[in-house]
SEMI-728533 format. One record per residue (C-alpha): x, y, z. Coordinates in steps of 0.001 Angstrom, whole numbers, padded with zeros to 6 digits, always signed. Last residue first. Layout:
N
XYZ ...
% end
This chain:
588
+030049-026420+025220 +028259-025697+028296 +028416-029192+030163 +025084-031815+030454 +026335-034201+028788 +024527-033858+025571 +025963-030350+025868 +029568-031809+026216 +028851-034458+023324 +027506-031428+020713 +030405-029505+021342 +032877-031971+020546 +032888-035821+021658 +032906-036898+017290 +031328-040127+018691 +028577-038056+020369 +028315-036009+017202 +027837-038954+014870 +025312-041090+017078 +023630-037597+017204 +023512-037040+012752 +025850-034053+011999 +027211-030442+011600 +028991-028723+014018 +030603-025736+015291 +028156-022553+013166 +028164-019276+014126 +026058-016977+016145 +028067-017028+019086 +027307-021007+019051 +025428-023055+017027 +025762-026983+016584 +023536-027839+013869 +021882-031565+014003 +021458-033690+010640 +018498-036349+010260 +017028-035481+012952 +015867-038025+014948 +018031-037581+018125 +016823-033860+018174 +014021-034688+020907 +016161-035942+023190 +018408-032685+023324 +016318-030851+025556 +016915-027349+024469 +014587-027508+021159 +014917-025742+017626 +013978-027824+014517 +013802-027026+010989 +011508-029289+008997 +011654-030205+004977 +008427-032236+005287 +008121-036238+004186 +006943-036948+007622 +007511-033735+009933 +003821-033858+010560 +003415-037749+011491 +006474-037818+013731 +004949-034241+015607 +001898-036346+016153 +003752-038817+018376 +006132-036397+019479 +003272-034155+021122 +001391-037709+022729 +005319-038327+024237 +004947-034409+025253 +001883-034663+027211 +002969-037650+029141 +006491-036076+030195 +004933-033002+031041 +005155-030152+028519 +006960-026468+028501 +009839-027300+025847 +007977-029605+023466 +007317-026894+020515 +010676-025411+021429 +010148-023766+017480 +009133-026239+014980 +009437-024441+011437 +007810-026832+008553 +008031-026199+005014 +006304-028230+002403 +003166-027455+004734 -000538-029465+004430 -002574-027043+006162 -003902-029318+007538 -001236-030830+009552 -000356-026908+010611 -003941-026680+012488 -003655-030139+013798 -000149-029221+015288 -001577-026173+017053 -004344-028463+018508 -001927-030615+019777 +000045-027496+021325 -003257-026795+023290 -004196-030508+024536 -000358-030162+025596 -000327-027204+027366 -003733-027956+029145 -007376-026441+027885 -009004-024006+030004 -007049-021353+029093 -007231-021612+025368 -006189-018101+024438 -009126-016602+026725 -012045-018726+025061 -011601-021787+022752 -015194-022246+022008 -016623-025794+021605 -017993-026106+018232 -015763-029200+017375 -016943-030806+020265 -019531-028840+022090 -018912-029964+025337 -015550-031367+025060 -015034-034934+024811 -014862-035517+021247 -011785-032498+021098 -009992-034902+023798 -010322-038013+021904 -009406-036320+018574 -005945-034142+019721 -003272-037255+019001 -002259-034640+016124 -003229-037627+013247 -007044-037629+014590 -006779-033822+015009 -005904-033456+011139 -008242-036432+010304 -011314-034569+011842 -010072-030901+010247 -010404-033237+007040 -013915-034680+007830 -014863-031398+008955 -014537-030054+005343 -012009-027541+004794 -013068-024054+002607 -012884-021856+005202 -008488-022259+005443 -006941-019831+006693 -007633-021019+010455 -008993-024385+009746 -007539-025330+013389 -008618-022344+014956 -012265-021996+013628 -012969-025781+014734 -012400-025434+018069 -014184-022636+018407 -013395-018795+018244 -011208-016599+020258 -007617-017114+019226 -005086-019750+020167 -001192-019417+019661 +000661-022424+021297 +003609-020973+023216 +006868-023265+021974 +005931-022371+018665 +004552-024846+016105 +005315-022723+012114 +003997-023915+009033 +004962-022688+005709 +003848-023324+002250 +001441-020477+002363 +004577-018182+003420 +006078-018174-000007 +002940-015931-001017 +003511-013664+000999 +007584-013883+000920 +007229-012048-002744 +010803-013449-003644 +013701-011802-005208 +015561-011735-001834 +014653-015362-001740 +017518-016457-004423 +015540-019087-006229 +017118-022388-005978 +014663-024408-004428 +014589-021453-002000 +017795-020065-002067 +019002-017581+001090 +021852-015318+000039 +025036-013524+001823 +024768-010522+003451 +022829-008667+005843 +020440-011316+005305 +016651-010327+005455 +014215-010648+008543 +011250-011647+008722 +011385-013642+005832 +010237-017165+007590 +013819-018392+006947 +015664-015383+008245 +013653-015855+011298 +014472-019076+011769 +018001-018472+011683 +018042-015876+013907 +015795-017820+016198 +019212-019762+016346 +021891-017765+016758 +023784-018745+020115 +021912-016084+022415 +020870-019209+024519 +023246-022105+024221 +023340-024343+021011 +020726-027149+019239 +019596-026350+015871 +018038-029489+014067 +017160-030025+010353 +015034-032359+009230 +015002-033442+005276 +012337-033712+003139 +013499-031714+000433 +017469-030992+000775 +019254-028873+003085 +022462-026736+002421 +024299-024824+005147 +026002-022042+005067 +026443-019354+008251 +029002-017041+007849 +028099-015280+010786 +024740-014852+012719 +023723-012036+015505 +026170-010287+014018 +027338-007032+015909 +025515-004050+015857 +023017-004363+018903 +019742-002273+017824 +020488-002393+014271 +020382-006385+014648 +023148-008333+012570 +022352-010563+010013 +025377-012664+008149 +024638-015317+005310 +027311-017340+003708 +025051-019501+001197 +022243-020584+002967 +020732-023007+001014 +016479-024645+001365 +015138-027615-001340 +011562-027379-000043 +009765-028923-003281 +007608-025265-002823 +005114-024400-005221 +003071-020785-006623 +005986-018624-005283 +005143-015154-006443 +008238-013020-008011 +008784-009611-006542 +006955-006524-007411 +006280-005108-004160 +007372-007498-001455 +009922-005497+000732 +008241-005926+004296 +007683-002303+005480 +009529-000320+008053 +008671+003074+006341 +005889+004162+008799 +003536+006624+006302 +000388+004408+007686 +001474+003958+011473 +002950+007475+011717 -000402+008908+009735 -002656+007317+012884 -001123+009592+015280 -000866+012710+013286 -005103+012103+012335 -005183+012057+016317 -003205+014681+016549 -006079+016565+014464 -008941+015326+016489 -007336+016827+019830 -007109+020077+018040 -010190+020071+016961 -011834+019041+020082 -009609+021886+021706 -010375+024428+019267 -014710+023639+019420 -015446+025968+022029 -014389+028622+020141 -016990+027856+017368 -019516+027702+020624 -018535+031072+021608 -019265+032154+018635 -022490+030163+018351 -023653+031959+021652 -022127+035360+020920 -024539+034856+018103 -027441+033387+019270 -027124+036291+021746 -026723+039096+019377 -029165+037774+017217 -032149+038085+020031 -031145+041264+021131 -031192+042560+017346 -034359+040647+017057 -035731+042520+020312 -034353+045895+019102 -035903+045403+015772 -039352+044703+017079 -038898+047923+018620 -038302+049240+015620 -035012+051305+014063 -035651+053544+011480 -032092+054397+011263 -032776+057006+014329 -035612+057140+016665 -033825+058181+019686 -035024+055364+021888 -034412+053051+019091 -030917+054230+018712 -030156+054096+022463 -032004+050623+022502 -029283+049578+019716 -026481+050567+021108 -027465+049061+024574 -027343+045711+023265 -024068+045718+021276 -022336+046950+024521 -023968+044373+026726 -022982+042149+023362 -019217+042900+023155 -018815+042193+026937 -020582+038532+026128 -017667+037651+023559 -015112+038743+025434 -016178+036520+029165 -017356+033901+027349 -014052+033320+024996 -011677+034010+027582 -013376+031253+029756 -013786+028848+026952 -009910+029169+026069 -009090+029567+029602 -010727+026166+030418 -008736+024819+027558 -005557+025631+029230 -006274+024000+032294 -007893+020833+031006 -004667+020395+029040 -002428+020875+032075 -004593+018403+034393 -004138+015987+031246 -000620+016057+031097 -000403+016015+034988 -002740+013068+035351 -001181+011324+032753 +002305+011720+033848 +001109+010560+037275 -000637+007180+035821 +003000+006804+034470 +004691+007004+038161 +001634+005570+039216 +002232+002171+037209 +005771+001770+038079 +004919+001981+041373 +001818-000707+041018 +005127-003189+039146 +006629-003160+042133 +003408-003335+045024 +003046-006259+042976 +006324-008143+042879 +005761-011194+044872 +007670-013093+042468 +004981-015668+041190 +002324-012784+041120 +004461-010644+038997 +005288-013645+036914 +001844-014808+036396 +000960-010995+036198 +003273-010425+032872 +000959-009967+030174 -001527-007452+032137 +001471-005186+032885 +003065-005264+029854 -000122-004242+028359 -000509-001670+031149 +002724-000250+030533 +001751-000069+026499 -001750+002030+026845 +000063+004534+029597 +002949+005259+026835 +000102+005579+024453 -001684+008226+027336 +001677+009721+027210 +002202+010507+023878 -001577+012062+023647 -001113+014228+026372 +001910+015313+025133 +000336+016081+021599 -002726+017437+022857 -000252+020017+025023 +001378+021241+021670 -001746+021572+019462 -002929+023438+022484 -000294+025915+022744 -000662+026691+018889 -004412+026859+018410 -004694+029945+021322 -003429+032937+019033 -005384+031495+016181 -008385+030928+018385 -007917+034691+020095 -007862+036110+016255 -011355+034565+015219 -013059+035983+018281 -012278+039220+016625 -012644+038305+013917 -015925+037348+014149 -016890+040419+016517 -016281+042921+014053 -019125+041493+011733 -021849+042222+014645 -020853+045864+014519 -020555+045983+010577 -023949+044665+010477 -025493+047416+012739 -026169+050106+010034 -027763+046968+008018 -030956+047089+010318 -033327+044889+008424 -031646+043538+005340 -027628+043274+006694 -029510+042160+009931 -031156+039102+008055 -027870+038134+006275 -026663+038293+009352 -028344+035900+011523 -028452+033692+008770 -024758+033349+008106 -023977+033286+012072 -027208+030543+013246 -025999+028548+009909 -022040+029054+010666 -023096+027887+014796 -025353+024587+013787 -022718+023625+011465 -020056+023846+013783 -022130+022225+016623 -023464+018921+014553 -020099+019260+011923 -017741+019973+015103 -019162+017049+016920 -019395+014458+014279 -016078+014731+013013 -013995+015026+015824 -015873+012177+017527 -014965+010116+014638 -011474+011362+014966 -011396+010458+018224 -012893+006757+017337 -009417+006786+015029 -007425+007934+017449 -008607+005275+020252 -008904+002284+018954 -006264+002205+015729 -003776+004326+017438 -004884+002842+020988 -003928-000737+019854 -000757+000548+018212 +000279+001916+021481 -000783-001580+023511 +001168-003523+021151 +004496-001907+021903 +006509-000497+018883 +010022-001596+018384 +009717-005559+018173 +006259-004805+015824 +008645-002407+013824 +011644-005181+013432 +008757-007677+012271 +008188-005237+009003 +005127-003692+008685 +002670-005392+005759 +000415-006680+008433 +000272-003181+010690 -001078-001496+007182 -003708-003545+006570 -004785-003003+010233 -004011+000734+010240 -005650+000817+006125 -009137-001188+008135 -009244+001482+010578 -008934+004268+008355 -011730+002944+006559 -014329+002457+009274 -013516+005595+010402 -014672+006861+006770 -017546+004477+006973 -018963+005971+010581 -018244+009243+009682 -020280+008927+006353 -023332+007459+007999 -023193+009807+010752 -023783+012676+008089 -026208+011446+005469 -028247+009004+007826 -028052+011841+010729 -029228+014028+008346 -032377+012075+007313 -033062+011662+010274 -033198+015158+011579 -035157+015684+008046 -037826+013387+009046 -037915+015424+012929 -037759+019002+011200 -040126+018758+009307 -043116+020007+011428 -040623+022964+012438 -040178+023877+009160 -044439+023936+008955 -044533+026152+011883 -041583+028614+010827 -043737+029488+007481 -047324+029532+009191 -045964+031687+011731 -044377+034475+008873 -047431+034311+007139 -049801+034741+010180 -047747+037636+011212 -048171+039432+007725 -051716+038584+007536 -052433+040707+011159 -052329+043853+009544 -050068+046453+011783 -050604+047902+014843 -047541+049416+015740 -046751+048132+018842 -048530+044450+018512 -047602+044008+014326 -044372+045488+015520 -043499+042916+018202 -045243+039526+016263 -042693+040829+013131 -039490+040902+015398 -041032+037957+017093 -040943+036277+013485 -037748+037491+012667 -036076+036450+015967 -037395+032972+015538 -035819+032492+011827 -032296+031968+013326 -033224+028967+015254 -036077+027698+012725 -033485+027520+009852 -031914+024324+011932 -034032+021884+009605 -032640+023550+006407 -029277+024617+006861 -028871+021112+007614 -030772+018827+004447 -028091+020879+002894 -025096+019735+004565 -026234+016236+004856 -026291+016806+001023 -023091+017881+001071 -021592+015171+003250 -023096+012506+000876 -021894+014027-002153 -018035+014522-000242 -018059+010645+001086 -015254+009553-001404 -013374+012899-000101 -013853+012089+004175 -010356+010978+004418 -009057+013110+002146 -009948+016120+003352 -008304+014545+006840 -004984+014423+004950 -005831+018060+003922 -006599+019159+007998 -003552+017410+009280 -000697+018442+006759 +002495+018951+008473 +002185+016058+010836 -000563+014577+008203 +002093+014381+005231 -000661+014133+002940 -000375+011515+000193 -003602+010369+000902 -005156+009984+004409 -007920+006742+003345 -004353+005222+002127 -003729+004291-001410 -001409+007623-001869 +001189+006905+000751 +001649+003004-001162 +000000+000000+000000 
% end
């Protein structure tokens, strides 16, 4: 998805808020300006009142023929009859389009957080990206909906309002025009500051989003360690910035709307008392009736004024929220698949031909010269200390990561030139933590997949050693799988896990500690199913209990990132290197 694809445009939106939110709401601009329309409409009767008791006054003081305040009673009755269908209507129009343009910005975040690279997820905490695409974007909604309900309702009250004046008593229309620049000049003056403080509120309310992620993930080992009161004082300290953020904030819009209230009404005592004076002296042919509409205008005025005012800091708030979501869609960590050659088979033929990676973060290699050639079908195991390379490996396998240098060949096909999307549908990967979402049974073993029958996702749990206990559930098949699979043990999970990737039918297979965290029973029904998966499957395996590597059909010894050994275990114990001392239990 390129800058221009996206529901913001090509709009820088730190520079560029208010066009990049144009843009947002452009493939909605017919229905917006007939929502618009159907507006100035149904809120006529708010500015039209004044007339009418403007034309009720005189017809009483000056005794004037009666038709002329039927007419103008007749006309604001039936506007106010249809008002309620046209309400409707407007919501429909206006809500509608809100609702479809959030909808859309929210689906280009979520597009958008798939096509980031891995190295952004590892940067960015979950809980921030959560708010940008909860949070900001339902902001933005807000943003949208309140200043087009009270912005609209304000211009229409201001527009009329004068336009009626500039008829009636147009000697006063250059008073009531001074006051909208007036008030126009202390929102300009005021915008800045709280563009500012909406952005370090907003920074730390993401920073507040990510602690308590962390904090919610790691309770097992808070409780474990007795670190509660710990982690809590961690948690005020950022609750704090919050507070203080968003004490300072409150603060300085308060002064907007006080400022606003207290200039705005000044300039209508003053306003007010012009006009009886000129009434009272007969001048400009000014009416009593006039003096009450004039009354009447200047306080839906200042009103609506004040309102406009009103509306900076939701503005303002909106508008870092449309900054917030930009730095997720304009992020330039993306996975490099544009144009590249599709992969429509896999035999699994995998060669790493001298391939370095080192982090950013740490600089050195995190793998060195490491070349290895594997052929279809054949198992692969990494064994080594922690830190010695191996979910580096992996992960340049998956794609997640590229080489620094050297080359990857997928049946012969340098990888680099790959488009790793569609490589990855002849991939599964079993991680040591079984990933289960919320849906049945059923839903997480044909994830991907819709179009499998049950009698296949049956044989896939049959072959996993996962059937007996899936029969036995309440609902079978249909039984949810709630809160990651909580209520299911580690095994029953990882069984399911294995089911999922047996139907799916991989040429590649990535199994990743998939035994490390099971009892001894659990994991003999895990090998038993893992035998039938890695059957005739090129398979990469990386485990710290060594007994599960004897059937590989070659073991890699990895250590600092580079490679020691290579060999079958009756081969490496015999050779009494590296592999032999960790078999024995000693660091090698």
């Amino acid at each position: 998805m390129t800058s221009s694809d996206t529901p913001l445009g090509h709009h820088d939106p730190d520079r560029r808020p208010l066009r990049a939110l144009g843009h947002l709401f452009r493939p909605h601009r017919g229905r917006l300006g007939g929502a618009l329309a159907v507006f100035v409409v149904k809120h006529s009767p708010v500015w039209l009142l004044p007339v009418v008791t403007a034309v009720i006054v005189d017809t009483v003081v000056l005794h004037l023929p009666l038709g002329g305040m039927g007419v103008a009673v007749g006309v604001i009755m039936l506007i106010l009859v249809v008002n309620y269908p046209l309400h409707l209507l407007y919501v429909r129009l206006l809500h509608g389009s809100v609702r479809r343009a959030g909808t859309a910005l929210r689906s280009a975040l979520c597009t958008r957080l798939q096509e980031l690279s891995i190295g952004y997820h590892d940067r960015t905490s979950a809980g921030v990206l959560q708010a940008k695409v909860v949070r900001d974007v339902e902001t933005v909604e807000q943003m949208a909906q309140q200043t087009t309900d009270t912005g609209m309702s304000a211009l229409t009250v201001l527009v009329g309002g004068l336009t009626i004046v500039g008829f009636r008593a147009p000697h006063f229309l250059p008073v009531l025009l001074l006051i909208v620049p007036l008030a126009a000049l202390v929102v300009l003056r005021l915008r800045s500051s709280l563009r500012d403080h909406n952005e370090v509120f907003r920074q730390d309310v993401e920073h507040l989003a990510a602690r308590v992620n962390e904090m919610t993930r790691l309770i097992p080992v808070t409780r474990a360690h007795g670190l509660e009161r710990h982690v809590l004082r961690r948690m005020d300290h950022t609750l704090g910035r919050v507070l203080a953020s968003g004490l300072r904030l409150d603060l300085l819009n308060g002064r907007v709307a006080s400022l606003s209230w207290v200039f705005l009404n000044v300039l209508g005592v003053l306003f007010l008392t012009a006009s009886a004076l000129v009434a009272y002296q007969g001048a400009w042919g000014i009416t009593a009736g006039d003096v009450v509409m004039l009354s009447a205008f200047l306080t839906t005025s200042t009103t609506s004024l004040a309102t406009l005012m009103a509306l900076a800091p939701v503005i303002s708030k909106g508008l870092e929220s449309v900054r917030s979501a930009g730095e997720v869609l304009r992020a330039p960590a993306l996975e490099d698949n544009e144009g590249k050659a599709g992969v429509t088979g896999v035999r699994g033929a995998v060669e790493f031909q001298a391939v370095d990676h080192a982090y950013a973060e740490i600089g050195r290699p995190a793998v060195r010269d490491f070349t290895l050639s594997v052929t279809p079908g054949e198992t692969i195991a990494l064994v080594g200390p922690s830190g010695a390379g191996k979910s580096t490996v992996l992960n340049l396998l998956i794609g997640f990561i590229r080489p620094t240098s050297g080359r990857i060949l997928l049946d012969g096909v340098d990888m680099a030139g790959l488009d790793l999307r569609t490589y990855r549908r002849f991939i599964s990967v079993v991680p040591q933590e079984p990933i289960l979402f919320d849906g049945t049974v059923r839903e997480n073993v044909a994830f991907g997949m819709p179009d499998a029958d049950e009698a296949a996702i049956r044989a896939a749990l049959r072959d996993a050693n996962a059937l007996d206990f899936v029969d036995d559930l309440p609902h079978g098949l249909d039984t949810p799988v709630a809160d990651r699979g909580a209520h299911l043990s580690g095994g029953q999970r990882q069984r399911l896990v294995i089911a999922r990737a047996l139907l799916r039918d991989p040429r590649l297979l990535i199994l990743d500690e998939a035994t490390s965290a099971l009892d001894t029973r659990s994991e003999a029904l895990v090998h038993q199913a893992l035998a039938r998966l890695v059957h005739g499957r090129t398979t990469f395996v990386v485990a710290h209990r060594l007994s599960t590597t004897r059937d590989a059909d070659r073991i890699v010894v990895m250590q600092d990132g580079e490679i020691r050994e290579i060999g079958s275990h009756h081969e490496l114990l015999r050779g009494g290197g590296a592999y032999a001392r960790l078999h024995a239990g000693h660091p090698a």
